[in-house]
Structures are given as structure tokens and as C-alpha cells.
C-alpha positions as CSV (number, residue, x, y, z in Angstrom):
1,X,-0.2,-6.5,-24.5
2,X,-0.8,-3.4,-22.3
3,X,-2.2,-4.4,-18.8
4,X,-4.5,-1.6,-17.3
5,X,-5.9,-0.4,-13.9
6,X,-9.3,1.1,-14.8
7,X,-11.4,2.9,-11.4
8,X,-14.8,3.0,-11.2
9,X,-16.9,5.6,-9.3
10,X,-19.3,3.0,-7.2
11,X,-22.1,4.5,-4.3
12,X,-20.4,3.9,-1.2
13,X,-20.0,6.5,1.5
14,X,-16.8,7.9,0.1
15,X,-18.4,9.9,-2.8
16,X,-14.7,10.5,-5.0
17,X,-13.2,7.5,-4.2
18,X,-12.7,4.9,-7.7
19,X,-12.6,1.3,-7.6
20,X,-10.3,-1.4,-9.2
21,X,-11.4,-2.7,-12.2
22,X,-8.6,-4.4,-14.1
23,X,-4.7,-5.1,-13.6
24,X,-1.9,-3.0,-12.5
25,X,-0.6,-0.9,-15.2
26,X,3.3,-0.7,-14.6
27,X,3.1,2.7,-15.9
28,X,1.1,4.3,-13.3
29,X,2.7,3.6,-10.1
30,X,0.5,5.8,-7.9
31,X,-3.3,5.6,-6.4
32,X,-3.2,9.2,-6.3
33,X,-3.0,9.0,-10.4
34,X,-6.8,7.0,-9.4
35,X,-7.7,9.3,-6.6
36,X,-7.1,6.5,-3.7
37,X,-5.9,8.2,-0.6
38,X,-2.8,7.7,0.9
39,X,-3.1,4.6,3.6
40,X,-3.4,5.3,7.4
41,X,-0.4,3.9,9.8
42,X,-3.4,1.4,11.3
43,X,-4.4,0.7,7.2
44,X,-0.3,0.0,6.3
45,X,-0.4,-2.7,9.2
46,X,-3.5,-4.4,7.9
47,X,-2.1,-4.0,4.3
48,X,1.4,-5.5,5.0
49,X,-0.2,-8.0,6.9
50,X,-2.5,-9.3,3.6
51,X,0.5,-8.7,1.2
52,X,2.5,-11.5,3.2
53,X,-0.9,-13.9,3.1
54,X,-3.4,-13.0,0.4
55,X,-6.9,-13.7,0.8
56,X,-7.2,-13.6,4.7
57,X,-10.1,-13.1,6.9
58,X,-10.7,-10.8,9.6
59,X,-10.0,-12.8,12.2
60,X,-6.6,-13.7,10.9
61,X,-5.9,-10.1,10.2
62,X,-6.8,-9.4,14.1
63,X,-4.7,-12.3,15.5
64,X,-1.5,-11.3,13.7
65,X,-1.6,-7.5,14.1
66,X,-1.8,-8.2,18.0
67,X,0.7,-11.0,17.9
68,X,2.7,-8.1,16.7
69,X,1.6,-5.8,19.5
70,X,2.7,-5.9,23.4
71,X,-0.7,-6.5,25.4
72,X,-1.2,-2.7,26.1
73,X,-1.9,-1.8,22.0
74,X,-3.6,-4.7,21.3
75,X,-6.9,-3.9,19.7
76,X,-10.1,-6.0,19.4
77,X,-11.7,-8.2,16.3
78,X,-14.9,-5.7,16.4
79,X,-11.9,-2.7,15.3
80,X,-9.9,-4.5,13.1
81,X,-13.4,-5.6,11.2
82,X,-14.5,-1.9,11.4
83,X,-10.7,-0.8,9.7
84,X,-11.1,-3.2,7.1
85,X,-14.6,-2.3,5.9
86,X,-13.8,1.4,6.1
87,X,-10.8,0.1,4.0
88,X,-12.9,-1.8,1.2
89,X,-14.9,1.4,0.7
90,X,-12.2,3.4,-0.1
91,X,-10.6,1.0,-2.3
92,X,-7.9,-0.4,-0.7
93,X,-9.0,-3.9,0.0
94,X,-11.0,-6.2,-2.2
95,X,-13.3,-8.6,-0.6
96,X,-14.2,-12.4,-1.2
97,X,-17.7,-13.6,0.1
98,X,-17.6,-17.7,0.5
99,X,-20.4,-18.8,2.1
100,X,-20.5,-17.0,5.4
101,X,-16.7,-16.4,5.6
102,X,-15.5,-13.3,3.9
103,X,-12.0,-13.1,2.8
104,X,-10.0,-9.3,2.6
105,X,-7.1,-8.8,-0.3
106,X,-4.7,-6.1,-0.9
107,X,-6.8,-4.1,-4.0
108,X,-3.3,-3.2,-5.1
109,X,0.6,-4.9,-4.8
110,X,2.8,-3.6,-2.3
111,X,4.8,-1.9,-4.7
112,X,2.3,0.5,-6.1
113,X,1.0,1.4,-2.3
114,X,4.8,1.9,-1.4
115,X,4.8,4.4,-4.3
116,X,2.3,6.5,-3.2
117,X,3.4,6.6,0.3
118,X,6.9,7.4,-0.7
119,X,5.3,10.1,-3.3
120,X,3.4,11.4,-0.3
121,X,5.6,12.1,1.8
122,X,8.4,13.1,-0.7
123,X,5.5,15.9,-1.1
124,X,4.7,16.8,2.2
125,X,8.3,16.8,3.9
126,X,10.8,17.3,0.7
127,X,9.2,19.7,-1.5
128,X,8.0,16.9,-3.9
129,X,12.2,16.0,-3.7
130,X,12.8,12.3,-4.3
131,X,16.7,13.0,-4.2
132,X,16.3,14.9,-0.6
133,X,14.5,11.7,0.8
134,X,16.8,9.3,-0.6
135,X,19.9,11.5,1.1
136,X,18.1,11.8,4.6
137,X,16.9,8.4,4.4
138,X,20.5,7.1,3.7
139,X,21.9,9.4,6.5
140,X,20.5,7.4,9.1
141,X,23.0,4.9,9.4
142,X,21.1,2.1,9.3
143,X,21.8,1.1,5.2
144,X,23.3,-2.7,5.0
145,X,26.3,-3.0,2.0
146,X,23.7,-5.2,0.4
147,X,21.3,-2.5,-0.1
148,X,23.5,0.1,-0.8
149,X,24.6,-2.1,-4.0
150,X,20.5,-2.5,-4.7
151,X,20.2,1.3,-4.4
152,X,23.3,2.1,-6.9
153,X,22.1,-0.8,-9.8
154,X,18.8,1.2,-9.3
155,X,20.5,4.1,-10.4
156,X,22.2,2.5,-12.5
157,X,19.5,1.3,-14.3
158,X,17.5,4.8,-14.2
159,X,19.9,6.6,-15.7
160,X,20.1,3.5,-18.4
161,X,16.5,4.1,-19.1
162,X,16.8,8.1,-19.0
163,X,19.0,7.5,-21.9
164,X,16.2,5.9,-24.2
């Protein structure tokens, strides 16, 4: 049984952006295949905070991002609420209305948003090169023997399936 993400066009003030419909389709790892844009720095933070605890409100959102922050860059609830809505209409987050608490989830998992931002830039700074931003990502000196054996079973296994 095939699992599918199907996008609907819904009014909102983002007039080409699609909606979730379904489940994640493990064939089409990107949003941009859906025509979601590619998340902002300040939508990655609320995203990576809502992949680590589904189903959050606002206010929890807020609290942990400026845990995160020194005092200087912390930013107020009234922002973070303003992120997030701007976020809903363009189909990153999903929202959960329970009485008068509303409660924000990642529209997508992390692994398909990772995609896309690794597809972006891949684009932008490589040519569209995965191989060039593996090599200068690896370059930097900072890969643990652990991952370096994750990144070669990867390969491992790509060239496995390359061969079907």
C-alpha cells in the first residue's frame, strides 16, 4: 500500500502555496515537488523545536526558542505567534484548535524538510552538486568516526539500490 502526500490550493494570503492533505510519500522527498518554499533560519528554529515535541503551543514554542537564546536575541510571544501563523499559511505547520488552546505541528517530518533545505542549497551554492556539498561539508573537520561509518553504509546502500 502506497502512502501519498496530496496539496491542496486553499484561499489564504499566499495565493501558490498547497496544503497537506494525506501522508508522506517516501518517494517524493522534497516540498519544492509540492511548491512549499524553502524554510526561513527563524522557521528551522520553530520547526526543530516542534519536531523534538509534537503538538506544542505557542507559548511553549516561545519559552524554548529563548531558552536557547542569550537575553540580547530573545524575541517576544506576540513574534513567535506572528512566525508561526505566517508558517501555517504557507504550509509548514498544521494547527490543532482545543477549546481555546491551539496547538502547532510540523506539516511535514524532519526528514523531508532536511531534503529540501539540503536540495536548496545544493542548488544555490553547488550548481545543483550533491557530491560538491558532501566533499566541502566533510572538509570541515568536524565529522565524528561514527558518522563517517553512517555516511559510507549510506553509500553503500545507494550504490546497492543504483544496481536494481
Amino acid at each position: 500500500m502506497s502512502r501519498r502526500l496530496v496539496f491542496e490550493k486553499k484561499p489564504t494570503i499566499f495565493p501558490d502555496i498547497f496544503f497537506l492533505n494525506l501522508i508522506y510519500d517516501k518517494n517524493r522527498t522534497t516540498m519544492n515537488d509540492y511548491q512549499i518554499p524553502v524554510p526561513t533560519d527563524a522557521e528551522l528554529e520553530i520547526l526543530q523545536v516542534l519536531w523534538s515535541k509534537p503538538r506544542e503551543t505557542v507559548r511553549f514554542v516561545s519559552d524554548t526558542i529563548n531558552n536557547r537564546r542569550p537575553p540580547e536575541l530573545q524575541s517576544g510571544y506576540t513574534t513567535t505567534l506572528k512566525q508561526m501563523q505566517v508558517m501555517l499559511d504557507k504550509g509548514l505547520l498544521t494547527r490543532e484548535i482545543d477549546g481555546r488552546n491551539h496547538f502547532y505541528t510540523a506539516a511535514l517530518p524532519r526528514e523531508t524538510t532536511q531534503n529540501l533545505v539540503v536540495r536548496d542549497l545544493a542548488n544555490l551554492a553547488f550548481e545543483g552538486s550533491a557530491a560538491s556539498l558532501a566533499m566541502r561539508a566533510l572538509g570541515g573537520g568536524k565529522t565524528t568516526p561514527e558518522e563517517l561509518q553512517k555516511i559510507k553504509d549510506l553509500i553503500l546502500e545507494i550504490e546497492q539500490q543504483q544496481k536494481f
